[in-house]
ZASESE-614207 format. One record per residue: x, y, z of N, C-alpha, C in turn; residue number from 1; residue in one letter. Coordinates in steps of 0.1 Angstrom, whole numbers. Layout:
N
+-------+-------+-------+-------+-------+-------+-------+-------+-------+-----+--------+
|   npx |   npy |   npz |  capx |  capy |  capz |   cpx |   cpy |   cpz | num | residu |
+-------+-------+-------+-------+-------+-------+-------+-------+-------+-----+--------+
|     X |     Y |     Z |     X |     Y |     Z |     X |     Y |     Z | NUM |      A |
...
+-------+-------+-------+-------+-------+-------+-------+-------+-------+-----+--------+
This chain:
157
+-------+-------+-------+-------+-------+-------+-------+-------+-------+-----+--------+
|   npx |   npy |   npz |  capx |  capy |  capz |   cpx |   cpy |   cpz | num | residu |
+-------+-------+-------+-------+-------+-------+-------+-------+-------+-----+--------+
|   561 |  1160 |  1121 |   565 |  1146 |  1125 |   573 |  1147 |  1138 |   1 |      X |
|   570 |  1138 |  1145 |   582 |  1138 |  1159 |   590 |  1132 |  1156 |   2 |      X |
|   589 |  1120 |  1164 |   599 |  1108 |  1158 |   599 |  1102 |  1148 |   3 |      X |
|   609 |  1093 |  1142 |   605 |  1089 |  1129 |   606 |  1072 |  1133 |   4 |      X |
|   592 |  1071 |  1126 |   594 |  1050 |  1125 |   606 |  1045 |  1123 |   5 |      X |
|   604 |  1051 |  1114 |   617 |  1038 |  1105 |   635 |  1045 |  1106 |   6 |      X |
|   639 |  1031 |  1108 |   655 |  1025 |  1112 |   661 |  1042 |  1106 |   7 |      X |
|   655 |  1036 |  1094 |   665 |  1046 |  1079 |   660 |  1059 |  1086 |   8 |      X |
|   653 |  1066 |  1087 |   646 |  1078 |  1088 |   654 |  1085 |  1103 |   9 |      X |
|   654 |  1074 |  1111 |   659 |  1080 |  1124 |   673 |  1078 |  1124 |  10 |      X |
|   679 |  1072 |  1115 |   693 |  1072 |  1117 |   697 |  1087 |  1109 |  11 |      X |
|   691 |  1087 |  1098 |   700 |  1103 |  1088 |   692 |  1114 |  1094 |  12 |      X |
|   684 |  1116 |  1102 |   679 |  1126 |  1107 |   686 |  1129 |  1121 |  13 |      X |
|   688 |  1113 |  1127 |   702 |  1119 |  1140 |   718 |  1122 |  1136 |  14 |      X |
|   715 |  1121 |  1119 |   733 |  1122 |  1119 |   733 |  1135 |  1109 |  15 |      X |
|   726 |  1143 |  1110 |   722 |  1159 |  1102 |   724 |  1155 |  1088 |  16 |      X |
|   718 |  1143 |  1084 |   718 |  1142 |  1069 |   704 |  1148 |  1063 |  17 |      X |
|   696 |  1155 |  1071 |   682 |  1155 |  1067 |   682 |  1170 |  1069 |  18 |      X |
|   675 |  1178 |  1055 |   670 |  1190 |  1061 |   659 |  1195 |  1055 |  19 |      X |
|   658 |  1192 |  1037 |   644 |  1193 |  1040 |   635 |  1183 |  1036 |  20 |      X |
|   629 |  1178 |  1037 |   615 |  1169 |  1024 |   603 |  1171 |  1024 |  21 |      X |
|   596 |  1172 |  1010 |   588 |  1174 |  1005 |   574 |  1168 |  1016 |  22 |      X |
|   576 |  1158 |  1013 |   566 |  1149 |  1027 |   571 |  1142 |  1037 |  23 |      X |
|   576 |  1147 |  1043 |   586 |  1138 |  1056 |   573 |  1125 |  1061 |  24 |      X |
|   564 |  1129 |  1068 |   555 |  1117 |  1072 |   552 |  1107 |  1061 |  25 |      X |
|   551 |  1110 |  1047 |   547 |  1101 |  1036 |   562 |  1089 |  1032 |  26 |      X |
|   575 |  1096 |  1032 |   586 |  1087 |  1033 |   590 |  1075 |  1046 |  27 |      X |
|   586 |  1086 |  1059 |   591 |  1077 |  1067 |   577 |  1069 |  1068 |  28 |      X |
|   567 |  1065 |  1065 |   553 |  1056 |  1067 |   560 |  1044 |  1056 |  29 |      X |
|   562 |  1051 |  1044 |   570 |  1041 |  1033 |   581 |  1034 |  1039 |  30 |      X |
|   592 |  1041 |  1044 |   605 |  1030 |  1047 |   598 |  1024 |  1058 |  31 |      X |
|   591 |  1026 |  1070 |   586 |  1020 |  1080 |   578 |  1009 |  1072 |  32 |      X |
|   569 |  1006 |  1067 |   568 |   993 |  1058 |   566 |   992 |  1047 |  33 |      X |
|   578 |   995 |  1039 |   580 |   988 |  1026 |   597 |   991 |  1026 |  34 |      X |
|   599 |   990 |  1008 |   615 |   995 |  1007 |   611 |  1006 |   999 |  35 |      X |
|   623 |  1019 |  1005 |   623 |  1029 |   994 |   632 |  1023 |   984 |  36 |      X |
|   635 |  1029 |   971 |   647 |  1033 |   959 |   651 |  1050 |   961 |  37 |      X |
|   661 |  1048 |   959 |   665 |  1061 |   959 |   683 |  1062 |   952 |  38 |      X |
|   683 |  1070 |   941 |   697 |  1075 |   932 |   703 |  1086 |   938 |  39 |      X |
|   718 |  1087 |   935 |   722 |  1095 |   936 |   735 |  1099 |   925 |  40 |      X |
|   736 |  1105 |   915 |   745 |  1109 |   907 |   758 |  1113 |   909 |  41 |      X |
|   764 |  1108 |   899 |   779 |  1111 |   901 |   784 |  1109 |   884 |  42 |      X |
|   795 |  1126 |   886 |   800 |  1122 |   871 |   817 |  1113 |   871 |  43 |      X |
|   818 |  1108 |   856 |   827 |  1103 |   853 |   839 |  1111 |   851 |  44 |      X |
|   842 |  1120 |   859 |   850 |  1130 |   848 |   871 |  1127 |   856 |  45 |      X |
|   870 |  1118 |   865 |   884 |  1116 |   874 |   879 |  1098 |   875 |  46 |      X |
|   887 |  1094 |   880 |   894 |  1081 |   880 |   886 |  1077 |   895 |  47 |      X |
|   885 |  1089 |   903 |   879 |  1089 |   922 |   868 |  1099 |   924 |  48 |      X |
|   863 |  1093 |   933 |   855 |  1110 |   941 |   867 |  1115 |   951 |  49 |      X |
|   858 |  1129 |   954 |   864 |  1135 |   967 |   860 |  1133 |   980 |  50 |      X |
|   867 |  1141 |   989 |   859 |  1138 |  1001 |   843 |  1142 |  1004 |  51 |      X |
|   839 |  1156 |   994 |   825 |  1161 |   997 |   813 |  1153 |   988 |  52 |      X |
|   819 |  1137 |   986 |   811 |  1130 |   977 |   805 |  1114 |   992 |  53 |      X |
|   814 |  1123 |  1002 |   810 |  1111 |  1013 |   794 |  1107 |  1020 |  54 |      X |
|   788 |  1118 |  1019 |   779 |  1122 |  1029 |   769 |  1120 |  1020 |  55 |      X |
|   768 |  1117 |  1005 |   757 |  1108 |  1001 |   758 |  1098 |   999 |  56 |      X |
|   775 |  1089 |  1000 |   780 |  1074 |   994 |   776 |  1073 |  1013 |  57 |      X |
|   774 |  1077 |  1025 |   769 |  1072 |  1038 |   754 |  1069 |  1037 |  58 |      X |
|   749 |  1080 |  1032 |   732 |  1079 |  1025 |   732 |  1062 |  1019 |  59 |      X |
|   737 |  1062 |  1011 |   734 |  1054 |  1001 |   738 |  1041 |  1009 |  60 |      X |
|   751 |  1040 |  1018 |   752 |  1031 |  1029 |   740 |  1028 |  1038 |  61 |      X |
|   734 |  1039 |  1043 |   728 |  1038 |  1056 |   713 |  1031 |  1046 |  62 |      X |
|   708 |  1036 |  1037 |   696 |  1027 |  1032 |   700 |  1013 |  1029 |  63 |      X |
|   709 |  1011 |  1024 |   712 |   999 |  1022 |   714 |   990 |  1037 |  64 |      X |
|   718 |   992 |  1048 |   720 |   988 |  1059 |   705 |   985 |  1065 |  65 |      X |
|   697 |   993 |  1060 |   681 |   995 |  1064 |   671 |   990 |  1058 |  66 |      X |
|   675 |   980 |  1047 |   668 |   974 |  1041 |   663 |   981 |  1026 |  67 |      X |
|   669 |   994 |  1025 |   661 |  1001 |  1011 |   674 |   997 |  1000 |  68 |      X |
|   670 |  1001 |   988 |   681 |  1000 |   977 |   684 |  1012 |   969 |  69 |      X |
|   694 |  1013 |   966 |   702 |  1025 |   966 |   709 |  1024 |   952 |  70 |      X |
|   705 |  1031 |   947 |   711 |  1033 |   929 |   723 |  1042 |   927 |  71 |      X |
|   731 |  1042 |   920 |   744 |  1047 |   925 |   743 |  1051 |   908 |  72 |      X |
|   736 |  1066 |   899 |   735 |  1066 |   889 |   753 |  1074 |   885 |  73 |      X |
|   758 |  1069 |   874 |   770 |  1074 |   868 |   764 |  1080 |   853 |  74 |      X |
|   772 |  1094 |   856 |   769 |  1100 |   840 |   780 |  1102 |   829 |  75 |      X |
|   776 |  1086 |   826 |   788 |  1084 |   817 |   784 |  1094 |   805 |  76 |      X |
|   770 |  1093 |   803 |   764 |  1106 |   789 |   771 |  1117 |   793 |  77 |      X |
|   765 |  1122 |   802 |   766 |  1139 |   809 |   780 |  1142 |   810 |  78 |      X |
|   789 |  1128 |   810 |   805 |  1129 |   812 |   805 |  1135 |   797 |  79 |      X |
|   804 |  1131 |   787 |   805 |  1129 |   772 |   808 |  1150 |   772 |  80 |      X |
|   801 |  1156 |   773 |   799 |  1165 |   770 |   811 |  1180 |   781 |  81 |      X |
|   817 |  1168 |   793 |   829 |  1178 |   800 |   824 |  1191 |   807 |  82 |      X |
|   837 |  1193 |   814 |   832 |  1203 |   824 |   843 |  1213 |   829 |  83 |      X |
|   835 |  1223 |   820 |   848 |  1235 |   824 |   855 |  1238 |   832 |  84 |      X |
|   868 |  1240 |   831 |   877 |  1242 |   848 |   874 |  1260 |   849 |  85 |      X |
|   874 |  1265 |   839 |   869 |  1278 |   845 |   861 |  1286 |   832 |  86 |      X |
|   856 |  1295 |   836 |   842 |  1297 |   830 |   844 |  1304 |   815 |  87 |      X |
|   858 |  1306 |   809 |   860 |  1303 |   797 |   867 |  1298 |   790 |  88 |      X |
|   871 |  1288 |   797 |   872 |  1275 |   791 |   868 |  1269 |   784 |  89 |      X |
|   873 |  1264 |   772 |   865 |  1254 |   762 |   862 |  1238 |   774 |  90 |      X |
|   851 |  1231 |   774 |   851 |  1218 |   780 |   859 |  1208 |   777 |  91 |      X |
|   867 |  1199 |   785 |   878 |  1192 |   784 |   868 |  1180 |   776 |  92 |      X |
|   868 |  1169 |   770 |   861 |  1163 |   766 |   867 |  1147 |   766 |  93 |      X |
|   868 |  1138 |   771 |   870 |  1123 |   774 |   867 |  1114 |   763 |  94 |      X |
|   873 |  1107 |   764 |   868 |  1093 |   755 |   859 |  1084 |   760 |  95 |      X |
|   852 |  1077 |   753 |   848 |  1065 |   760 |   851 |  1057 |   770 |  96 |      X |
|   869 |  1055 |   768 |   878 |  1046 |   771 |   879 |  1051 |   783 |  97 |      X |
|   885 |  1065 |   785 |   886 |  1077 |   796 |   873 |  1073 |   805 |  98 |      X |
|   864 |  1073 |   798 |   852 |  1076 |   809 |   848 |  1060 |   816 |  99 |      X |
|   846 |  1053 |   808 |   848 |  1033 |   810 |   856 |  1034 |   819 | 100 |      X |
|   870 |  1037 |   820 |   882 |  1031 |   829 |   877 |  1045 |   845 | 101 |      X |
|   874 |  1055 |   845 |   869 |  1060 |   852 |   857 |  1053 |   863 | 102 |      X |
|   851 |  1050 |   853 |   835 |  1045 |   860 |   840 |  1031 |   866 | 103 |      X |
|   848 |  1027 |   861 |   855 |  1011 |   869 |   859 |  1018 |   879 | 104 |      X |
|   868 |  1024 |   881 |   876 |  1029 |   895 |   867 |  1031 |   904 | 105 |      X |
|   860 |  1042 |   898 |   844 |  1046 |   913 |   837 |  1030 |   913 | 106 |      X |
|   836 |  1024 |   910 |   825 |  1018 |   913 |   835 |  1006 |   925 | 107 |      X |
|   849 |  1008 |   918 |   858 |   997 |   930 |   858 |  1006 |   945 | 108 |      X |
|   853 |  1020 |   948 |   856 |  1028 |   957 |   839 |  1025 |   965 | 109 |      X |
|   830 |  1027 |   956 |   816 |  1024 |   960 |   817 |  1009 |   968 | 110 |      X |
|   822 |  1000 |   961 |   823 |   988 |   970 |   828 |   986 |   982 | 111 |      X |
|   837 |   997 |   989 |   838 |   996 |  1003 |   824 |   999 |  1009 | 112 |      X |
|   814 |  1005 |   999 |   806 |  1016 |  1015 |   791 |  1004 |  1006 | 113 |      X |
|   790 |   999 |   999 |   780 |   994 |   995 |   779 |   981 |   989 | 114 |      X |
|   770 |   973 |   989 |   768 |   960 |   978 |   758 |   958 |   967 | 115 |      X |
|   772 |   954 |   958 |   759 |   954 |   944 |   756 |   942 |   942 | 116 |      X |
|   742 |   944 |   936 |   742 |   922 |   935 |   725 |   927 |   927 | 117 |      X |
|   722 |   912 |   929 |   705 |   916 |   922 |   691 |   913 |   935 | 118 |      X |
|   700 |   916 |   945 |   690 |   911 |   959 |   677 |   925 |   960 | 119 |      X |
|   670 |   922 |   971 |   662 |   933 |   970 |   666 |   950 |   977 | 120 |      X |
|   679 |   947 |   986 |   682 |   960 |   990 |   696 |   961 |   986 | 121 |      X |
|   707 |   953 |   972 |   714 |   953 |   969 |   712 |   968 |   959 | 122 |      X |
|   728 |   972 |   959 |   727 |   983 |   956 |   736 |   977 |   939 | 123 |      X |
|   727 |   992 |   930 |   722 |   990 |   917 |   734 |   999 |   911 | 124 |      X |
|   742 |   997 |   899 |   749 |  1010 |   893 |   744 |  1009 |   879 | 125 |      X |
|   737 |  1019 |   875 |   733 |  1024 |   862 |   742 |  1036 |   858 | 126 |      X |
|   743 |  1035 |   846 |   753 |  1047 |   833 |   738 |  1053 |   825 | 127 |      X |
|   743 |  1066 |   827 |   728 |  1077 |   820 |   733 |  1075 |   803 | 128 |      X |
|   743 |  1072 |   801 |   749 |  1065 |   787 |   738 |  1059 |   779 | 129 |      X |
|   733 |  1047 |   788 |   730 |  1039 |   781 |   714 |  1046 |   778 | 130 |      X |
|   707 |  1053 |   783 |   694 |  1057 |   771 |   697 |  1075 |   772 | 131 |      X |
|   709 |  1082 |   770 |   711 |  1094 |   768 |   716 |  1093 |   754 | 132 |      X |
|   725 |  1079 |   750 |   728 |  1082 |   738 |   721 |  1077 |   722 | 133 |      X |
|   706 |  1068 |   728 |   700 |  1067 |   718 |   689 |  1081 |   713 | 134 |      X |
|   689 |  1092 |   724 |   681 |  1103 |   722 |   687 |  1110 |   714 | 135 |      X |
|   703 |  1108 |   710 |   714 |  1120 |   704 |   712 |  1135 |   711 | 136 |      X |
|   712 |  1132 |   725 |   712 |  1145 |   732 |   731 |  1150 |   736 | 137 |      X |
|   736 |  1138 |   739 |   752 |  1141 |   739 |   758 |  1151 |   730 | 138 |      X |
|   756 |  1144 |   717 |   758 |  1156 |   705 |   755 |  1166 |   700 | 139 |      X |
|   745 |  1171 |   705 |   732 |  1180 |   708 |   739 |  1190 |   719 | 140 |      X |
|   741 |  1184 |   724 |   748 |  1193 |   742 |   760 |  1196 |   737 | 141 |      X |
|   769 |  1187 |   730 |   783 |  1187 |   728 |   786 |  1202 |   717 | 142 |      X |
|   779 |  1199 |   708 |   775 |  1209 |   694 |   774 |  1225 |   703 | 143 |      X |
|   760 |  1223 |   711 |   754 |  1238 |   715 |   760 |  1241 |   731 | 144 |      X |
|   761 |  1230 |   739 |   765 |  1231 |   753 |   775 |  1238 |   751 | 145 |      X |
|   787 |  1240 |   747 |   804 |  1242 |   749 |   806 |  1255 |   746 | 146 |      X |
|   793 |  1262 |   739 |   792 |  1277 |   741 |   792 |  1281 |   751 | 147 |      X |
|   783 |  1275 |   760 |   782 |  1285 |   772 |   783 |  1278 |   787 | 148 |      X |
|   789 |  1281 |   793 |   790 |  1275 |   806 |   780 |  1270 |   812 | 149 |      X |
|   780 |  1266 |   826 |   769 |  1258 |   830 |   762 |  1275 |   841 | 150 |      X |
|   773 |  1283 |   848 |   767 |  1294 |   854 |   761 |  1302 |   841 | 151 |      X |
|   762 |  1302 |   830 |   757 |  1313 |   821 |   741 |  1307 |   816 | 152 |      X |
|   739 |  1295 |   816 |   727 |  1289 |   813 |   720 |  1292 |   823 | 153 |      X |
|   726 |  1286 |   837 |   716 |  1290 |   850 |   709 |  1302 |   849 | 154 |      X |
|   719 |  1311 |   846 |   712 |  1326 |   847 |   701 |  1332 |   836 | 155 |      X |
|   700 |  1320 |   828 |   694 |  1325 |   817 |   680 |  1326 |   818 | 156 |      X |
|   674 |  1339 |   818 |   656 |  1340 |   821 |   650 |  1327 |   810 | 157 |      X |
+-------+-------+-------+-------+-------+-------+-------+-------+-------+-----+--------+
């Protein structure tokens, strides 16, 4: 591809947000006319993000500015189950309440860079909560996950 059509495409590709994709010509033909969707996850596990959480909450800006809509998924589930500070560590494990009053905060921090609403390039916040915990996979993860870290799974043939 040379240049890219579309607004969206040539803006994160001049600001080194782009390195690889799968179909580069088939996305930018899409944003060029129509709207993309596109998510990006974040867990519940602090009250804030950090700074290395900016450079997809700009993503998530710059489609929204471009006409596309932008899902801002929160793993209030995936929160459920904690995340070790070091690799034998038991998982710190949150409450509901813990994770609720968490997911409020980010979502008052997302509202500087984004807008939610029900428009067509209004940006969307979904909780993986809500169909993680009718599968009983939390408890599932919580039970068998807390054995083993998340680098000891990766490595697992």
């Amino acid at each position: 591809m040379s240049e890219p059509r579309s607004q969206f495409l040539a803006d994160i590709v001049a600001r080194g947000f782009m390195h690889q994709c799968t179909d580069l010509d088939a996305l930018d033909e899409k944003a060029a006319n129509g709207t993309i969707v596109a998510y990006i996850g974040y867990d519940c596990t602090g009250p804030s993000l950090h700074v290395g959480h900016m450079v997809s909450i700009m993503m998530l800006r710059r489609m929204q500015q471009t006409g596309h809509k932008p899902i801002v998924l929160m793993g209030g589930g995936t929160t459920k189950v904690g995340d070790p500070s070091g690799k034998d560590e038991q998982r710190q494990l949150l409450t509901d309440e813990q994770i609720g009053a968490n997911m409020a905060s980010i979502r008052k921090s997302f509202e500087n860079y984004v807008t939610f609403g029900d428009g067509p390039s209004d940006a969307v916040m979904v909780n993986n909560d809500d169909w993680l915990s009718e599968l009983m996979y939390i408890p599932f993860l919580r039970d068998v996950g807390r054995h083993f870290s998340v680098n000891r799974m990766l490595s697992m043939d």
